[in-house]
GUKETOR-372026 format. One record per residue (C-alpha): residue number from 1; residue in one letter; x, y, z. Coordinates in pm, 1 decimal. Example, Ala and Ser with C-alpha at 12.3 -4.5 7.8 and 13.67 -1.06 7.14 Angstrom:
BEGIN
(1 a (1230.0 -450.0 780.0))
(2 s (1367.0 -106.0 714.0))
# end
This chain:
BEGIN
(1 x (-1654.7 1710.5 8967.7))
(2 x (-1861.4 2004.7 9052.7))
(3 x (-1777.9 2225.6 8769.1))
(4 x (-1818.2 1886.3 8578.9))
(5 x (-2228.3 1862.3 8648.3))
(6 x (-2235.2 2207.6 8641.6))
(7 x (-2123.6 2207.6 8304.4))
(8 x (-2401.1 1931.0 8186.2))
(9 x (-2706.3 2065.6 8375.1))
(10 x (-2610.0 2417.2 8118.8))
(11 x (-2536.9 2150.4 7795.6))
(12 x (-2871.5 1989.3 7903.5))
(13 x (-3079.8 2298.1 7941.7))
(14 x (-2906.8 2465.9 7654.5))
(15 x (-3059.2 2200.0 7421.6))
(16 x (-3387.1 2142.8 7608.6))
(17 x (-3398.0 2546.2 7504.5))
(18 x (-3270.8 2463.0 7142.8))
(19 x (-3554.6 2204.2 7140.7))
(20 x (-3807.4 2439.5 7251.9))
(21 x (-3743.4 2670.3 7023.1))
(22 x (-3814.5 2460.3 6737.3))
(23 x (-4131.9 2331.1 6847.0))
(24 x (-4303.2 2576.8 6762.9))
(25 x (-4697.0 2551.3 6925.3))
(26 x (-5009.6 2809.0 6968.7))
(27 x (-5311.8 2732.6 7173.0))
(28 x (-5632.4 2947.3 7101.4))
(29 x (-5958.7 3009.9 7195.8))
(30 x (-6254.3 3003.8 6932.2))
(31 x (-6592.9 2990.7 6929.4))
(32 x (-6928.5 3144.1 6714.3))
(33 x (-7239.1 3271.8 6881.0))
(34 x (-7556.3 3262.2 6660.2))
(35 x (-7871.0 3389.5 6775.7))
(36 x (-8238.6 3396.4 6585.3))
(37 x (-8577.3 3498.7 6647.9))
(38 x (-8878.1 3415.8 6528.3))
(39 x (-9210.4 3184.7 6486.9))
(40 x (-9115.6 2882.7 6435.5))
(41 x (-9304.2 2585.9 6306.9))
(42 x (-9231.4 2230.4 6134.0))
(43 x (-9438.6 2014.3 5953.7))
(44 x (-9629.9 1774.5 6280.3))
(45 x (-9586.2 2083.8 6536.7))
(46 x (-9902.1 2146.7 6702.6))
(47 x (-9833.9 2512.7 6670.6))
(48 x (-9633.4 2774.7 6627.0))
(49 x (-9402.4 2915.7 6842.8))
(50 x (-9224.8 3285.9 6897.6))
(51 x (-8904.5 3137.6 6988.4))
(52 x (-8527.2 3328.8 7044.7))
(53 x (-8333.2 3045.2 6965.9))
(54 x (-7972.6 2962.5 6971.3))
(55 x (-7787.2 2849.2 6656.8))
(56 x (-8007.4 2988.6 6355.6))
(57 x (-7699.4 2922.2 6066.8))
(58 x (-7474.5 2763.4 6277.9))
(59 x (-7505.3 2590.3 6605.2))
(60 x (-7337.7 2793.4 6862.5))
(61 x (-7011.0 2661.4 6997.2))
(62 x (-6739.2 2767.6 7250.7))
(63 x (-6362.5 2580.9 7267.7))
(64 x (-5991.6 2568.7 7256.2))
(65 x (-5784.9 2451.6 6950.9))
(66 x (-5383.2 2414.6 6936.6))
(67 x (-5152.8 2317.5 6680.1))
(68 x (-4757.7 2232.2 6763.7))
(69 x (-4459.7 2186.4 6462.9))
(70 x (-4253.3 1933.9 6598.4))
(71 x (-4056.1 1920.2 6272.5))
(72 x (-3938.2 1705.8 6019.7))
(73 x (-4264.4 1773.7 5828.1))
(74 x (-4488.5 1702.6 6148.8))
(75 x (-4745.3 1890.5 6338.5))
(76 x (-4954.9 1812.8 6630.4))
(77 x (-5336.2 1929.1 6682.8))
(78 x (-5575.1 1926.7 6912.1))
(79 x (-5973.2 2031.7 6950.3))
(80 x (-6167.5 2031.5 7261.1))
(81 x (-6527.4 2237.8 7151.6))
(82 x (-6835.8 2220.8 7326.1))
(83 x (-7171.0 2330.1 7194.3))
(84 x (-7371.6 2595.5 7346.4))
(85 x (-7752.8 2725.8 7378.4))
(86 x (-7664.7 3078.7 7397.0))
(87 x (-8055.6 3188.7 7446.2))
(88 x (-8033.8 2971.5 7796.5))
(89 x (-7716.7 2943.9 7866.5))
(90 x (-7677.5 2585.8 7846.0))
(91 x (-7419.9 2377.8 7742.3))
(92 x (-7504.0 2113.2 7494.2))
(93 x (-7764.3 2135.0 7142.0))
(94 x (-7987.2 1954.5 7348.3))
(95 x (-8036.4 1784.7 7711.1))
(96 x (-7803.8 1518.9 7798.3))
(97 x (-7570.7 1623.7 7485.0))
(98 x (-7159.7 1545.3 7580.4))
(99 x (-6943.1 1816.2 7749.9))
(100 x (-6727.4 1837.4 7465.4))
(101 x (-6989.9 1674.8 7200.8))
(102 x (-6895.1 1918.4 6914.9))
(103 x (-6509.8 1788.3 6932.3))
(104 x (-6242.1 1603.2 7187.5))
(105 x (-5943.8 1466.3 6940.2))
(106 x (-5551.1 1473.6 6893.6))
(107 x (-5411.4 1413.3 6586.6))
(108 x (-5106.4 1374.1 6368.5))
(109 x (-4997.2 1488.0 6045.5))
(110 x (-4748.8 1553.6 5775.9))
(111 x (-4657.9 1399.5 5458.4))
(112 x (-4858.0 1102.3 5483.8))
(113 x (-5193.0 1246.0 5545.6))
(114 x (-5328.7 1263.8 5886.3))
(115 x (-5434.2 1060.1 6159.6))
(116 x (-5674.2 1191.1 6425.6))
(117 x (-5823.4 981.0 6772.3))
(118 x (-6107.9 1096.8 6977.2))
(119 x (-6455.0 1223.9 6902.0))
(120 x (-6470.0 1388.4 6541.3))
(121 x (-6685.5 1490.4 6252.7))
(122 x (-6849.3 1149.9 6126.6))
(123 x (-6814.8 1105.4 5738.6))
(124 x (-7171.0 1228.3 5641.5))
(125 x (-7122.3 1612.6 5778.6))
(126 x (-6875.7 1760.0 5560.8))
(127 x (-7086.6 1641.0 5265.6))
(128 x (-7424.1 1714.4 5379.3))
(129 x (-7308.3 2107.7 5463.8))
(130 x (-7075.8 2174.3 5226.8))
(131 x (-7266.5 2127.2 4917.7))
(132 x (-7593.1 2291.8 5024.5))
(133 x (-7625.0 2674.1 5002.3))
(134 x (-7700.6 2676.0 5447.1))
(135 x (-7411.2 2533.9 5539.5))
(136 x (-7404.8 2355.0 5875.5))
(137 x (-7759.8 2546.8 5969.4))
(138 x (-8001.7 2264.5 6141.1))
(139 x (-8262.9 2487.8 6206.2))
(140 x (-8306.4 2555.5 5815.8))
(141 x (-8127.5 2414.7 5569.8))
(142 x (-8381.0 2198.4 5423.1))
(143 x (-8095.7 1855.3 5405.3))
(144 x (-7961.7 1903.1 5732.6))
(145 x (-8339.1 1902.2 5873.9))
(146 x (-8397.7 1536.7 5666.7))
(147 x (-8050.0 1439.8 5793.4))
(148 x (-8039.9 1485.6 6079.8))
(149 x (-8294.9 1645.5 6286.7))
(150 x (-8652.5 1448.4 6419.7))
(151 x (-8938.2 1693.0 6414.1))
(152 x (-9278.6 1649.3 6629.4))
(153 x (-9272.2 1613.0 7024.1))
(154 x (-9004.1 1357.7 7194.9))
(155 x (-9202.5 1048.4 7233.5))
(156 x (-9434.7 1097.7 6976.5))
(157 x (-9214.6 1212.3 6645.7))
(158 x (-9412.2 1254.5 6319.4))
(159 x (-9067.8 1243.7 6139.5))
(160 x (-8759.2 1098.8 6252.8))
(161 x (-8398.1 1159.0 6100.7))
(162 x (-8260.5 1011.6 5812.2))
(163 x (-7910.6 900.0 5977.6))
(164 x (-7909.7 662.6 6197.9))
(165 x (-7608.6 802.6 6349.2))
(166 x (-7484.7 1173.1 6474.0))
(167 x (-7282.6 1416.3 6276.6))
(168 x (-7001.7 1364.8 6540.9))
(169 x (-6876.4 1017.3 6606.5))
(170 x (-6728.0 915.4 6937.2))
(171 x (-6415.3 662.7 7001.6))
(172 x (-6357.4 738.8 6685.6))
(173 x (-6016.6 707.2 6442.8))
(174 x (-5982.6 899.7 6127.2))
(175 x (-5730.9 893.7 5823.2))
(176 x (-5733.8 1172.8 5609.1))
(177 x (-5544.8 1155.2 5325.7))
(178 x (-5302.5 1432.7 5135.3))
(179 x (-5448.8 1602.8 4872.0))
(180 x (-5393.0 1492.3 4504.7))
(181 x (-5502.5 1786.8 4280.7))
(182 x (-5807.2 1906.3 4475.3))
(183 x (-5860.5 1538.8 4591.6))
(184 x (-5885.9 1386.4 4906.5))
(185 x (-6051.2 1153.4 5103.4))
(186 x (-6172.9 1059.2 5467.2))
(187 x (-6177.7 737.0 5614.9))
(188 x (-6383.5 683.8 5977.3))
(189 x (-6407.8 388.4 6232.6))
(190 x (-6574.3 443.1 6543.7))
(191 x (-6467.6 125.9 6794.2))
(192 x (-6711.0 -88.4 6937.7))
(193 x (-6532.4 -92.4 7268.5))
(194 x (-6667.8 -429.4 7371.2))
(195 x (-6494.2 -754.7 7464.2))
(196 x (-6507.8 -1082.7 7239.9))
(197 x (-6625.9 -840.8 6941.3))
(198 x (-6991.0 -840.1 7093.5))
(199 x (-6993.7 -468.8 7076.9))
(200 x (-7160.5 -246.1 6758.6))
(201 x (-6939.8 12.2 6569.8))
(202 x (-6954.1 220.8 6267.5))
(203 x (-6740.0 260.5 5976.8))
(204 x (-6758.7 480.1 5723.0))
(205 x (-6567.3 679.6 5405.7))
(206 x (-6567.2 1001.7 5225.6))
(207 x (-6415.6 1185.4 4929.1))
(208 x (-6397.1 1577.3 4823.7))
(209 x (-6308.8 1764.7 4500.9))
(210 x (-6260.9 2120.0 4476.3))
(211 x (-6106.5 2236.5 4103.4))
(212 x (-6203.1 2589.8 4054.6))
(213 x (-6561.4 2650.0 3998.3))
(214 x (-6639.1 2218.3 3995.8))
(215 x (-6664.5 2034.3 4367.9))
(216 x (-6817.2 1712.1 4377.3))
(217 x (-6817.0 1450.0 4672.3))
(218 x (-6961.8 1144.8 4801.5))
(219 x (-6994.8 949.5 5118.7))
(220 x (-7034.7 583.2 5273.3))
(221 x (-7154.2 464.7 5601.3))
(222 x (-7263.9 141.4 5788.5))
(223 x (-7389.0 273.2 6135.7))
(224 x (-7483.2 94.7 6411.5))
(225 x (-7410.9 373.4 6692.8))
(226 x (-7619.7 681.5 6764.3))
(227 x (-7347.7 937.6 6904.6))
(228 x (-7275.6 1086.9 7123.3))
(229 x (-7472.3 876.2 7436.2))
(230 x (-7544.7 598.6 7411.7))
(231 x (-7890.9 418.0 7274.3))
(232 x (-8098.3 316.6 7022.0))
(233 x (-8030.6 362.2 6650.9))
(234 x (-8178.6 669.8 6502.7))
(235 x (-8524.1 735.3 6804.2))
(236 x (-8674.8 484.4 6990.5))
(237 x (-9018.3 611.6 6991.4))
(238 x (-9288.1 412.8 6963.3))
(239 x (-9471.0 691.4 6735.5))
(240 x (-9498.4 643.6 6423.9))
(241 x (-9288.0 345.8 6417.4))
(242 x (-9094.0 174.1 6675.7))
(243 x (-8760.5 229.0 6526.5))
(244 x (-8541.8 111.5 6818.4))
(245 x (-8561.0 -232.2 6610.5))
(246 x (-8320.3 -92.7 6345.8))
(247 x (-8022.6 -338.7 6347.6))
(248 x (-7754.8 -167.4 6121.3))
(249 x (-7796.4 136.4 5854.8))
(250 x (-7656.5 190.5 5527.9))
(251 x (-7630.4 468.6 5365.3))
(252 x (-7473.6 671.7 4990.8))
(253 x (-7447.2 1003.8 4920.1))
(254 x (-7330.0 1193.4 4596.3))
(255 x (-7327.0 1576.9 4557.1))
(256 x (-7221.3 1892.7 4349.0))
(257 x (-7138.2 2214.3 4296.3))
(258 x (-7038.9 2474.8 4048.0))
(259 x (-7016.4 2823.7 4086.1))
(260 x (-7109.6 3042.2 3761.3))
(261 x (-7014.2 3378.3 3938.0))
(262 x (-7366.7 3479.5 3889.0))
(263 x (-7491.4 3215.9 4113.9))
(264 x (-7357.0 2877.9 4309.3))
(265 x (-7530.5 2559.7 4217.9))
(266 x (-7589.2 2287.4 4461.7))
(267 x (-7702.3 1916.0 4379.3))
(268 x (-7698.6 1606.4 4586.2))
(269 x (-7862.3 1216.0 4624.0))
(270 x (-7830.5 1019.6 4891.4))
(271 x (-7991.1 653.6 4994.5))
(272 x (-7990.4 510.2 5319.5))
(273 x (-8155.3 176.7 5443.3))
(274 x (-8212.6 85.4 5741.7))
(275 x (-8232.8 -305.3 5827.4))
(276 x (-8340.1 -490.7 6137.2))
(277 x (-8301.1 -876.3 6265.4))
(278 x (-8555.9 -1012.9 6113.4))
(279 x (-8700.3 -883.4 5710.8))
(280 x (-8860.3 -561.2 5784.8))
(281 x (-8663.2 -276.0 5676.6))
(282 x (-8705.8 107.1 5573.1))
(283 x (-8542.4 298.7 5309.7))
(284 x (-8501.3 664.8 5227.0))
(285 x (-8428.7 844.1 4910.8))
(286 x (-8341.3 1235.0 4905.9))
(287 x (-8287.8 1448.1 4649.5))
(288 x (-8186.3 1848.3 4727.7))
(289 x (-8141.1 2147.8 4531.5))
(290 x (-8004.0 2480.5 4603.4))
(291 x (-7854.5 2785.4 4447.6))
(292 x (-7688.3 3063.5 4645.6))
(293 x (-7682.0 3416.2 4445.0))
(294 x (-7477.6 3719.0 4550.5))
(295 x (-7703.7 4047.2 4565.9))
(296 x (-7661.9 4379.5 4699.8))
(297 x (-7339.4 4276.8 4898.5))
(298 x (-7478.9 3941.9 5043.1))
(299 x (-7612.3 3639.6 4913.1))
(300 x (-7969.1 3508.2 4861.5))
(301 x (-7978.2 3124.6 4975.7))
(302 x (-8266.1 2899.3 4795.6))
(303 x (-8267.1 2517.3 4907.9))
(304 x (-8494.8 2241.5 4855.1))
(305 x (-8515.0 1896.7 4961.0))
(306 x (-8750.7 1587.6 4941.8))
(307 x (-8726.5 1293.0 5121.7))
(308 x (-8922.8 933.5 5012.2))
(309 x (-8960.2 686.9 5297.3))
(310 x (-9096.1 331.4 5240.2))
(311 x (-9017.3 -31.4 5368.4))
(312 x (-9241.2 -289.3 5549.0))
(313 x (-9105.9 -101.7 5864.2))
(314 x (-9263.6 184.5 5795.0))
(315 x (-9635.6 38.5 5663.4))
(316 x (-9765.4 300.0 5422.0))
(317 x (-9486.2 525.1 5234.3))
(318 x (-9402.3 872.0 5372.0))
(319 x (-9225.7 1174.8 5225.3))
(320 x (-9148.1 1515.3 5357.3))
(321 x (-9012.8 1802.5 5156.8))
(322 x (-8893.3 2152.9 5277.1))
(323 x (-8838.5 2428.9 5082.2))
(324 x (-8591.7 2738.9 5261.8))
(325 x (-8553.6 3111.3 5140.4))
(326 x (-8317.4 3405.8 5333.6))
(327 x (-8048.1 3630.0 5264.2))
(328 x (-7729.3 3642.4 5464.8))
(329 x (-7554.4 3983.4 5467.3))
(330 x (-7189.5 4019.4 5605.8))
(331 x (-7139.4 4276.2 5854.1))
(332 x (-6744.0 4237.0 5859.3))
(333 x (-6525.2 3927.2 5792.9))
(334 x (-6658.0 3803.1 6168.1))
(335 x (-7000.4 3892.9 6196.4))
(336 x (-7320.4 3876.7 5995.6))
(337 x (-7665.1 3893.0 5966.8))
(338 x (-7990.9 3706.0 5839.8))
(339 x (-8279.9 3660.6 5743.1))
(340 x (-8505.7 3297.9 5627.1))
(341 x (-8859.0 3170.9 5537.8))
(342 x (-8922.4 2802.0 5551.4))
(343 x (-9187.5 2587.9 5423.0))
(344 x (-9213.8 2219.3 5573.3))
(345 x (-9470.7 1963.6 5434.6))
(346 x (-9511.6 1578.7 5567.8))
(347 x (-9738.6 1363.1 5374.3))
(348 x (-9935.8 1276.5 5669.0))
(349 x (-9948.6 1646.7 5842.5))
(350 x (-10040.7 2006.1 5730.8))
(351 x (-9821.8 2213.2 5550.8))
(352 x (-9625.5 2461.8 5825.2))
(353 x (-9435.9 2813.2 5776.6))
(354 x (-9180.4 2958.2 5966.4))
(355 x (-9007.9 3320.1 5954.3))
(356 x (-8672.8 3424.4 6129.2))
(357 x (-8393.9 3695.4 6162.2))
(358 x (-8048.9 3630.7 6306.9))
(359 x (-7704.9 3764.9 6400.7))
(360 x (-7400.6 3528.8 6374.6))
(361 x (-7058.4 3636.4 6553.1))
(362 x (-6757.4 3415.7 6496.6))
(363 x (-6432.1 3472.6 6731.0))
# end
C-alpha cells in the first residue's frame, strides 16, 4: 500500500511538473520617468511659473505587468501601474489620485478577442493620443489639454475639460476584438455598482485602422462617472459655471492619419454635449491639426487645436485654442530628449506662452 501512494504522489507531481512546464508565464517590472523644466503658463494663470515638473511627454508611471500561456490558444495578463510625480516624489498625477489609477486589470484572450476586468484605459484615450503628433503628453499636446485637463486655480477654473469622464475608467469591463485586416474595435462598460439600478455608469465604444501609411479611428461615449474617485461630472466649481449640474455626457470623435515619409499628418473632430435634469445644456466642438516631420535624426511636432463651447449652461459662448511647437530627439531606443513652445488663448483671458526642455527614460 505504501509503495502504492508512493507511486501516485510521483504520477501526481510528475504531471503537476508537466503542467508547469507548459504554462509558460513572465512577470516584469516597467515604468517611464519624464522630467521637464521650464516657465510655464496657460491661458487664465495669473502668472507664470519656473516649474520642474514631472511628466512633460508622458506622465510618469511605475508598475508590474505579467502575461501567462495557458494553452490551447489562451493567455492570461495582468497590469497593476501607478502614476508618479517624479519632481516630488509623490504617487498619483495629482492629490487624492488612486494607488494604482494608471491600471489594476486581469484579462483573457485568444482567438476570440479579449476580455479584460478592472480599471483600464476608457475608450476616448487611445484616440485622443494616438492620432495627435504628442502622444499621451497632458502638459502640451494641444487635444489632450481640451480633453482632458481644467486650467485656472481649483475652485475658480477659467476652463474646464472637455470629458466629462477620466482617461482611465474604474469597475470597468472591456471586449476587444481580433483584428480583421488592420481593424479592430473596443467596447467599454464601467458598472454602476449600485442596488435596484439607482447607480450611474458609463458605456462607451471605439474602433482603429492601421493599413500602411492610412489610420483612421473613431470613438463613442455616454459618461456619467468622473474616474477614478468619486464625484461630480467633469468639476464642480462654481467658477465660471457650476458644472456639478451636468446629468449625463455625450460625446463623438473621428480622426486621421497618413504618413507621407516626409511628414505624418494628423486630423481629428470630436463633439461632446453635456446635458443636465432640467433644459440647460453645453456643447463643445474641437477640431485639431498636427503634423510631425523627421529632421536631423528626430522629429519636429506641430499641433493645433480649437475648442467652441456654447449652450444655455454656459451663458455667452467660449472657445480656447492652443497652438504647440518642440522637437523630440532620441537618445537610444529608451531614452530621449525635448524640447516645446506653447501658445494658449481663452476668449475671455489673455493670450499666455510657455517654454520647456525635458528628458524621458522608459524601462
Amino acid at each position: 500500500m505504501k509503495m502504492k501512494f508512493n507511486s501516485l504522489v510521483v504520477a501526481v507531481a510528475a504531471t503537476l511538473a508537466a503542467g508547469s512546464a507548459l504554462a509558460q508565464s513572465s512577470v516584469s517590472v516597467q515604468g517611464l520617468v519624464d522630467m521637464s523644466a521650464g516657465s510655464i503658463k496657460y491661458s487664465g494663470d495669473t502668472g507664470s511659473k519656473l516649474s520642474v515638473n514631472s511628466g512633460g511627454m508622458t506622465t510618469s508611471w511605475l508598475g508590474f505587468k505579467g502575461v501567462e500561456d495557458i494553452g490551447n490558444g489562451l493567455k492570461v495578463d495582468f497590469a497593476l501601474t501607478s502614476f508618479l510625480q517624479a519632481d516630488n516624489g509623490q504617487s498619483g498625477r495629482f492629490f487624492g489620485d488612486t494607488l494604482f489609477s494608471r491600471d489594476a486589470n486581469v484579462g483573457l484572450s485568444g482567438d476570440f478577442g479579449k476580455v479584460s476586468l478592472g480599471r483600464n484605459l476608457s475608450p476616448n484615450f487611445l484616440p485622443v493620443v494616438i492620432f495627435n503628433p504628442f502622444g499621451d503628453s497632458f502638459n502640451f499636446s494641444p487635444l489632450v489639454l481640451h480633453t482632458w485637463v481644467p486650467n485656472g486655480n481649483f475652485g475658480a477654473r477659467t476652463w474646464v475639460n472637455s470629458s466629462a469622464a477620466d482617461s482611465g475608467w474604474s469597475n470597468e469591463i472591456i471586449y476587444t476584438t481580433p483584428s480583421f485586416n488592420g481593424l479592430t474595435a473596443n467596447i467599454h462598460y464601467q458598472a454602476g455598482e449600485q442596488a435596484g439600478k439607482t447607480g450611474v455608469n458609463n458605456v462607451g465604444a471605439n474602433v482603429l485602422y492601421f493599413n500602411g501609411p492610412l489610420a483612421l479611428t473613431a470613438y463613442y461615449h455616454q459618461a456619467q462617472v468622473g474616474n477614478p474617485t468619486p464625484g461630480a461630472i467633469v468639476d464642480a466649481t462654481s467658477t465660471p459655471i457650476n458644472y456639478a449640474s451636468i446629468n449625463y455626457q455625450k460625446s463623438y470623435f473621428i480622426g486621421g492619419s497618413y504618413d507621407l515619409n516626409v511628414a505624418k499628418l494628423f486630423a481629428t473632430y470630436s463633439s461632446t454635449k453635456d446635458d443636465t435634469t432640467s433644459t440647460a445644456t453645453m456643447t463643445d466642438k474641437t477640431y485639431s491639426l498636427g503634423a510631425k516631420v523627421p529632421a536631423a535624426g528626430g522629429n519636429v511636432l506641430l499641433a493645433f487645436a480649437d475648442t467652441k463651447r456654447t449652450g444655455s449652461l454656459v451663458g455667452a459662448d467660449l472657445s480656447r485654442d492652443t497652438f504647440s511647437a518642440g522637437y523630440d530627439y532620441d537618445l537610444s531606443k529608451r531614452t530621449d530628449v525635448y524640447a516645446v513652445a506653447m501658445s494658449d488663448k481663452i476668449n475671455t483671458a489673455d493670450r499666455a506662452n510657455s517654454v520647456a526642455v525635458g528628458i524621458r527614460h522608459k524601462f
